[in-house]
N, C-alpha and C positions, 0 to 999 in steps of 0.2 A: 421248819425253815424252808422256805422256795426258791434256795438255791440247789440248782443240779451240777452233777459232777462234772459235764460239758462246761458249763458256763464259768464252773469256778477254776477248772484247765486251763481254760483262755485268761484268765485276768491274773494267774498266776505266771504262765507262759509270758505275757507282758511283763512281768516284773523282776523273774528268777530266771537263773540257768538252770538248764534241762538237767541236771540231775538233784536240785532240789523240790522236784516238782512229784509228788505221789500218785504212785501209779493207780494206786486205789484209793475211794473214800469213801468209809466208814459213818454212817452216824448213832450217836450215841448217845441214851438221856447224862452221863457224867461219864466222868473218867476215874477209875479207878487208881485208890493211892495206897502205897503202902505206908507202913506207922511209921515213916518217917517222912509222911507227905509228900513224897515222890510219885511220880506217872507210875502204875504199875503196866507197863509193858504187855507182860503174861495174861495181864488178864482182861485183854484189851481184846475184844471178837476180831475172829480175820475176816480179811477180804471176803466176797459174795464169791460163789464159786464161778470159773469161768473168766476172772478177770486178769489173771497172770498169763501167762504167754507159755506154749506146750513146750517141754524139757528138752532143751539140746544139747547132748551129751559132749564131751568137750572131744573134740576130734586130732588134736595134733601134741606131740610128746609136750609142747610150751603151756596148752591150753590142759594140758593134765595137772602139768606141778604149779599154776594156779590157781584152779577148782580145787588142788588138794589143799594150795594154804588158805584161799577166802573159804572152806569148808572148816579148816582148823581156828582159825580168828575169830570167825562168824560164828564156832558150834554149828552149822549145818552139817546134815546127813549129805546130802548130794549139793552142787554147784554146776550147774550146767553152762554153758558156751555164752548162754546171751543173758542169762542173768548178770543185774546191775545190784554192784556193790551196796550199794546205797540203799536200794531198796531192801536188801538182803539184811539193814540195819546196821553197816559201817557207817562209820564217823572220821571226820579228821584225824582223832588219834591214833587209829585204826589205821590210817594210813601210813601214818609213820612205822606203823610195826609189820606193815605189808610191805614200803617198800625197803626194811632191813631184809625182810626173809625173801624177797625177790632178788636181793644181792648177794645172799648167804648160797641159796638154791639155786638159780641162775645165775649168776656172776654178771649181772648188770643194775647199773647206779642208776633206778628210773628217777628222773625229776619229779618233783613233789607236783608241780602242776597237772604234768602228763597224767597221773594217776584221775586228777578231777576230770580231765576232759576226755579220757579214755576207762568208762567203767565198767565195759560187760568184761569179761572172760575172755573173749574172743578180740575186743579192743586191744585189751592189756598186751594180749599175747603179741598182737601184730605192735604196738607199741616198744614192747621189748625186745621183740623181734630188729625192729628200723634202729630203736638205739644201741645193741649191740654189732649190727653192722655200721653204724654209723661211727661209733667207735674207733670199730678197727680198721674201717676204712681213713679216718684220723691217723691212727697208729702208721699203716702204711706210709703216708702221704711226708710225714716227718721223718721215718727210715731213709727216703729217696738222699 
């Protein structure tokens, strides 16, 4: 096929928001299925090496106890700072179940949108960050 991954970046760029767009692309004579004729995932070759972005370890107490739940959601061993959700293999319903444990662990109510438009690690955190202040700064504001 003489489409390159440039060229199919840009025509997807036109058409998707930035976090349905894959970071890497793969090609492959078929897709493997499992016997229930499902994608088999597992057995899908990864990326070429080189093409993910070097590990940045999550650096502030917010950016911890979300590497630690998209680590436990995901099954991943490590979650770094700028790693995106999505690419890491979350889905919508995944999000519902991140942003229960972002409420349970942090004690703030992230809106279901914020989550799409903020996916690295590091988004999240400052995300969670601006709605818990924002919160309370509400809160205050209604005390007066």
């Amino acid at each position: 096929s003489g489409v390159d991954s440039g060229s199919l970046r840009g025509f997807l760029r036109a058409r998707l928001p930035e976090a349905m767009i894959p970071a890497a692309f793969v090609t492959v004579d078929g897709f493997p299925v499992l016997p229930s004729g499902k994608l088999d995932r597992n057995a899908l070759p990864p990326p070429h090496p080189g093409t993910a972005p070097a590990f940045v370890p999550p650096r502030t107490p917010a950016e911890e106890t979300l590497a630690a739940i998209w680590s436990d959601l995901l099954g991943r061993d490590r979650v770094g700072a700028r790693d995106d959700f999505f690419e890491l293999g979350g889905h919508s319903l995944l999000v519902v179940r991140l942003i229960a444990r972002i409420s349970d662990e942090l004690g703030v109510e992230l809106p279901l949108r914020r989550c799409f438009d903020a996916t690295t690690v590091e988004e999240q955190a400052l995300a969670v960050l601006e709605h818990a202040l924002g919160t309370d700064l509400e809160l205050l504001e209604e005390e007066r």
